[in-house]
N, C-alpha and C positions, 0 to 999 in steps of 0.2 A: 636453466629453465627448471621450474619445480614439479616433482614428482605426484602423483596422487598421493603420497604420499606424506609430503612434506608438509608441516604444521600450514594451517590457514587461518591462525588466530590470529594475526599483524593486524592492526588497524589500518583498514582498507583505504581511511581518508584521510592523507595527511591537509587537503584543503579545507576539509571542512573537522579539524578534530575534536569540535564539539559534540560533533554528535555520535563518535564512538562513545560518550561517557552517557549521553542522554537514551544512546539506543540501547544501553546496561540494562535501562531502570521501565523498557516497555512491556506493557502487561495486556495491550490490544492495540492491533493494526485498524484505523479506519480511513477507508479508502471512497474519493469520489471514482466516478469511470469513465466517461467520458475524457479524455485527453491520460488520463493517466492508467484506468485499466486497458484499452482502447487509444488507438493514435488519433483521437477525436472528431476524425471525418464521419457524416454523416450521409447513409445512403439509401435515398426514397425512391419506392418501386412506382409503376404504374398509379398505384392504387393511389397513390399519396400518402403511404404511411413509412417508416422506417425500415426499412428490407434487409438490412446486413451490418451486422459487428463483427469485428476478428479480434478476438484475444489471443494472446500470447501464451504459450503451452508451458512454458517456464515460469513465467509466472504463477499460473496455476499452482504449481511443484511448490512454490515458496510457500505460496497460501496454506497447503497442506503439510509442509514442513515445518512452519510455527503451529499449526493448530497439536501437531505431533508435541509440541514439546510446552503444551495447553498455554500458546498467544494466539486468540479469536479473531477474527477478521470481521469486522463492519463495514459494510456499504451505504454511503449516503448521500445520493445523486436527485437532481433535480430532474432529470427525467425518467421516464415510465419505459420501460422495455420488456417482452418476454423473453427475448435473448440473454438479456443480464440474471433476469429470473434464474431461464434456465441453464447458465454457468453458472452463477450462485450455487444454484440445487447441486452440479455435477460436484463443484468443490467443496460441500459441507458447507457452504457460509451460510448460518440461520438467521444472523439479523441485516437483513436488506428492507434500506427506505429510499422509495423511490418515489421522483413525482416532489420532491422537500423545498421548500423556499425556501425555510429559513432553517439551514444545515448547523448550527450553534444548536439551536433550540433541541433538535433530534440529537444531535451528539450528548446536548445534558441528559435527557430520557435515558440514554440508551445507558452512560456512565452510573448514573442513580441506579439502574436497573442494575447491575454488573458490580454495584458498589465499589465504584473507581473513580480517580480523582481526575481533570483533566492533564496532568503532567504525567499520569500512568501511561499517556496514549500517545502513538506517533499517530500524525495524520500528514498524509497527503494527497495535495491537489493541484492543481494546473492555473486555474483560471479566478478571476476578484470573487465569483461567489462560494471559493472556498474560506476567502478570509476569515471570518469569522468560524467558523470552526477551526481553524488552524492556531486561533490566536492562544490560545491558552497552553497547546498541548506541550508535553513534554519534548514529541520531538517534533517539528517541520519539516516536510520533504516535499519539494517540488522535481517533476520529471523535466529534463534535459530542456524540451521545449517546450514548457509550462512561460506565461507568462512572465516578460522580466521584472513587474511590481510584486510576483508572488517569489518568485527566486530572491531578490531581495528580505524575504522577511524569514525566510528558508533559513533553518539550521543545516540542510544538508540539502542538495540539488544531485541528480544522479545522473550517470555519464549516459543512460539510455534513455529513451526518448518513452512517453506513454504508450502503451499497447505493444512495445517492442521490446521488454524486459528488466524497463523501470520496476517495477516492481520487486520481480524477482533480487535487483540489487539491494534492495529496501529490506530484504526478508533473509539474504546470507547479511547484510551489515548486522542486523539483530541477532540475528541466531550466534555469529561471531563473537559479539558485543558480549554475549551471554555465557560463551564458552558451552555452546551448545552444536554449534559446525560440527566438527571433526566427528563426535559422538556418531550425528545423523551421517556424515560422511560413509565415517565405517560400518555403518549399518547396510549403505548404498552399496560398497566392495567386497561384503563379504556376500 
């Protein structure tokens, strides 16, 4: 069994090993949330409105471990939350779009804005109305139990489930990928 110590640059996936070479070359994370930041259950209080998300605290850690080694994280989800708002706000993510129909369109915006191409960006999502932003990008990821027409189109699919540490997998394969791991590791050990 391997030490904290012991290198963690091995390509994580030998099922999918395309996308060690695709997660080389990412220069921003765009993430929908529901199903993938969030294990996509939805919970409405009396009122009738949305009462409760739980995200994943490792994930989190990922999010701020690429932004550490300057890869930004986008949000672009078709529904409206202050909850997501306000994890957004705790993690530093500054470009959240929420409320999006047409999540292609916003990912152009946001790529123009950031002057990046779409093979610069991983994107993943769970469910058809990521398709189209997923289509272009450098890398595809869908979570564990993300839909199986989107796992299908997926360059890489992750052994955890959304809101339960997908993510965070998505964010050591990169930082790996990067020869950027061990760095932030030992930063984390000493």
């Amino acid at each position: 069994m391997p030490s904290a110590f012991t290198p963690h640059n091995t390509n994580p996936s030998t099922q999918y090993p395309q996308a060690w070479d695709r997660a080389s070359a990412v220069k921003l994370l765009v993430l929908d949330v529901d199903g993938v930041l969030t294990n996509g259950q939805v919970f409405i209080g009396d009122n009738g409105k949305e009462s409760l998300k739980a995200f994943d605290i490792q994930d989190g850690l990922g999010i701020k471990l690429l932004e550490k080694v300057a890869i930004p994280t986008v949000i672009i989800t078709g529904r409206n939350s202050k909850m997501v708002l306000a994890r957004c706000e705790e993690l530093g993510i500054k470009q959240v779009h929420m409320g999006v129909e047409n999540k292609a369109l916003a990912l152009n915006k946001v790529l123009q804005a950031l002057n990046l191409k779409s093979s610069d960006c991983a994107v993943m999502g769970d469910d058809w109305p990521d398709f189209q932003m997923m289509k272009g990008a450098g890398l595809r990821i869908c979570p564990a139990q993300g839909h199986e027409a989107v796992k299908e189109t997926a360059h890489f699919v992750t052994k955890k489930s959304g809101g339960n540490g997908a993510v965070r997998e998505v964010c050591d394969l990169i930082l790996k990928a990067q020869n950027r791991y061990e760095e932030l590791l030992a930063q984390a050990l000493s």
